[in-house]
C-alpha positions as CSV (number, residue, x, y, z in Angstrom):
1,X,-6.3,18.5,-25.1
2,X,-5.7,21.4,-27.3
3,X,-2.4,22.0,-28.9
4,X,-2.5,25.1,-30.0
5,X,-1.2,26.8,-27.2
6,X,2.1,24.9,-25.7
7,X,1.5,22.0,-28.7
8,X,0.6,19.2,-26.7
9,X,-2.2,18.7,-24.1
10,X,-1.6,20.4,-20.9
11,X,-3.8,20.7,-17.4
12,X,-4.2,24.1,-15.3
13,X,-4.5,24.0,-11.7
14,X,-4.8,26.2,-9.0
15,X,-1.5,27.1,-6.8
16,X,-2.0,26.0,-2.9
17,X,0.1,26.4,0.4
18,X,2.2,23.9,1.4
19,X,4.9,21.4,-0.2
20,X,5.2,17.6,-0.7
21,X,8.3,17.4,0.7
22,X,7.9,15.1,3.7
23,X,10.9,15.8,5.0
24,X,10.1,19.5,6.2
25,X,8.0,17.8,9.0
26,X,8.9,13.6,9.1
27,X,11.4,14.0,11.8
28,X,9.5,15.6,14.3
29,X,7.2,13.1,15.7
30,X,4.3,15.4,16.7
31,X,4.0,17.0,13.2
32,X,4.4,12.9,11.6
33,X,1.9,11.8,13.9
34,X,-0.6,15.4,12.5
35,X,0.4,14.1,9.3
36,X,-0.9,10.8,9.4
37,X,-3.7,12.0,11.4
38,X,-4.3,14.2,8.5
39,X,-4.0,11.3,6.2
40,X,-6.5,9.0,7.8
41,X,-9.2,12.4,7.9
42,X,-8.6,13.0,3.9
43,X,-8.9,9.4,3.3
44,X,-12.2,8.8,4.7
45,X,-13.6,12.0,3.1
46,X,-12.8,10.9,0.0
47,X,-14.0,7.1,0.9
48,X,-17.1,8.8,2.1
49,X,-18.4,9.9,-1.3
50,X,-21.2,7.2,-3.3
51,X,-19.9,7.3,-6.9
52,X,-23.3,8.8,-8.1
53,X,-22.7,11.8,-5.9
54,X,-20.1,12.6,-8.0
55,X,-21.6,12.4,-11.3
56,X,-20.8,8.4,-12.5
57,X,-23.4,6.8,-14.6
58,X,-26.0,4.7,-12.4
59,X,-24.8,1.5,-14.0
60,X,-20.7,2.2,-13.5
61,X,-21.7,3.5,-9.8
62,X,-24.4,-0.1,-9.2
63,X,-21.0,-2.2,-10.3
64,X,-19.4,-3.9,-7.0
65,X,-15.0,-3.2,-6.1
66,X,-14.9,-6.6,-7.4
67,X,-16.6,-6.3,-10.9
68,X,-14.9,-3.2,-11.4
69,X,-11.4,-4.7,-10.1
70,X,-12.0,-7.8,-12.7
71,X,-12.4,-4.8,-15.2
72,X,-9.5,-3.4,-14.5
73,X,-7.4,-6.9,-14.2
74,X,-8.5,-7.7,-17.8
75,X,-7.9,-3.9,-18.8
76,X,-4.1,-4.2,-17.9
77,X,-4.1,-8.1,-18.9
78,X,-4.8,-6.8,-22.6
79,X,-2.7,-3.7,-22.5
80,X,0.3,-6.1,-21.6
81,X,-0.6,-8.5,-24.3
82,X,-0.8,-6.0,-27.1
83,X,2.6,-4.4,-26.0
84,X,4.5,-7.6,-25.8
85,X,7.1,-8.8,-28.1
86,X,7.3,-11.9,-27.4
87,X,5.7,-14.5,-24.6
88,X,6.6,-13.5,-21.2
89,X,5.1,-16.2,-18.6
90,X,6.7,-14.7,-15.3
91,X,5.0,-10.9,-16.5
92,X,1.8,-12.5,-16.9
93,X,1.3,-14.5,-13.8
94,X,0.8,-12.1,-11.7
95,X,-2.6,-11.2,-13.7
96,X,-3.7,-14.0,-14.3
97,X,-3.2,-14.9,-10.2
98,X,-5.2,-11.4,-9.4
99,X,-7.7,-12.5,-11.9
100,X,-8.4,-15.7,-10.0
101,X,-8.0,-14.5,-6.6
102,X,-10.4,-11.3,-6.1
103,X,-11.5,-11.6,-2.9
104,X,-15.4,-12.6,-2.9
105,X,-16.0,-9.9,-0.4
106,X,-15.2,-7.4,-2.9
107,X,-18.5,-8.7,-4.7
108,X,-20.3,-7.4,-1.6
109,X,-19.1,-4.2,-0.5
110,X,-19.8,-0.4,-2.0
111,X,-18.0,1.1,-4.3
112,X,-16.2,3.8,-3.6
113,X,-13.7,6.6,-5.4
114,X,-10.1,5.4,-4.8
115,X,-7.1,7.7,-5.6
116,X,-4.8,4.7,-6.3
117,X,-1.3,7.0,-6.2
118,X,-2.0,8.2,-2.2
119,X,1.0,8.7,-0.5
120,X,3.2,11.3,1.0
121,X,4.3,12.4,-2.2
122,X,0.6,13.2,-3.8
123,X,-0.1,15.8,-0.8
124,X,0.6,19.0,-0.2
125,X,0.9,20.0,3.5
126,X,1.4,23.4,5.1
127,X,4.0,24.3,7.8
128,X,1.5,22.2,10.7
129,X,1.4,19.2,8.5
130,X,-2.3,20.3,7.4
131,X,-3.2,18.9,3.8
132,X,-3.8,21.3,1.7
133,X,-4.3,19.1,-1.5
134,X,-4.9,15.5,-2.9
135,X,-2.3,15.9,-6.7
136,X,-2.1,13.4,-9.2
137,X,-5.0,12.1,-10.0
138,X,-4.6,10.3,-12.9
139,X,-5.0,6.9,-11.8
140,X,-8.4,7.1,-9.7
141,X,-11.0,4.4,-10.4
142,X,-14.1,3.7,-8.7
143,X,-13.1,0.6,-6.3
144,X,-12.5,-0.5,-3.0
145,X,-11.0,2.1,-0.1
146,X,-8.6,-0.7,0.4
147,X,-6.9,0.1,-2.6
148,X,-5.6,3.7,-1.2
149,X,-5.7,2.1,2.5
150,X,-2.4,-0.3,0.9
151,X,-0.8,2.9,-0.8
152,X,-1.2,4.7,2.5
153,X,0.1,2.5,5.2
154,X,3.7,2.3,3.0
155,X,3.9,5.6,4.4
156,X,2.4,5.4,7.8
157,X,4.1,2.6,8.7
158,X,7.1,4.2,9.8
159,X,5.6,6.5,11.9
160,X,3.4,5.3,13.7
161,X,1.3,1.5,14.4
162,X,-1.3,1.0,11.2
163,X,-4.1,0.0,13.9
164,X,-3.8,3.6,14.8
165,X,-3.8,4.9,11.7
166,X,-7.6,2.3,11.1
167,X,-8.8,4.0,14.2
168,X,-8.3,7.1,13.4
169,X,-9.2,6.6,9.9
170,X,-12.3,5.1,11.3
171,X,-12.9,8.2,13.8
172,X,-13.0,10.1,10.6
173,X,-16.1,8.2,8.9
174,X,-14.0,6.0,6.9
175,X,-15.1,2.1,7.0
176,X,-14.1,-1.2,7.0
177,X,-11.1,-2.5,5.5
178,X,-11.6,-5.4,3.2
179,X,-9.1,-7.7,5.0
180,X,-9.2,-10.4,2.1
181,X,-8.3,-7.8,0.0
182,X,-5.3,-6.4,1.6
């Protein structure tokens, strides 16, 4: 956050092999199909982590995907009612539908880290279609794997069937998708 050096807030990071573009490997089946594999083994690492393992408070960490998802509803809910000019129904809806409609299984499950932006575009691979690194992490949350699992299959789709992509996922250590929820 300190300006004194490029005035205005800026974030170092460490350089790592590889490149986001997906096209130096899509259109060869094997490397797509090492990519989503890839995908699925990052996934459930990252699903595999309890919240208090990595430093959260006990109480945000004890909160279920479905208290913190509410959160997060009413978070955006008032963001888009301070910003607006004037009434806007049909923006609204939406939010006050996902309010309404969190899936009661969400009250039940653990809570988990969730990248919220995973995709193609947020990884680096190297020439094999290895990840090399998880970018962007801006909009993480604590929450429900099936947050990233919706982000991810947009992108596995195409490649390759998304039972697959659960079992291998699974294979990895990564559990259950909240069904209700997706």
């Amino acid at each position: 956050t300190d300006h004194n050096h490029f005035g205005a807030s800026f974030l170092v990071s460490e350089r790592v092999a590889g490149t986001s573009n997906a096209a130096t490997w899509a259109a060869d089946p094997e490397r797509a199909k090492n990519a989503c594999r890839e995908m699925a083994r990052v996934l459930a690492q990252l699903h595999s982590y309890a919240p208090a393992d990595l430093g959260y408070s006990v109480e945000k960490a004890s909160r279920s995907p479905g208290e913190l998802i509410a959160d997060e509803i009413n978070r955006w809910t008032k963001l888009f009612r301070a910003r607006r000019r004037e009434p806007l129904p049909l923006q609204e809806l939406p939010l006050l539908w996902l309010a309404r409609n969190i899936p009661p299984q969400l009250y039940q499950r653990p809570t988990r880290i969730v990248h919220a932006d995973f995709g193609f575009h947020n990884l680096m691979f190297d020439e094999n279609s290895n990840i090399t690194a998880l970018l962007d992490w801006e909009f993480s949350l604590l929450g429900d794997p099936t947050q990233d699992l919706c982000f991810a299959r947009l992108f596995v789709e195409p490649l390759m069937s998304w039972n697959e992509f659960l079992d291998m996922y699974r294979s990895f250590g990564g559990g259950e998708i909240c069904k209700q929820a997706m």
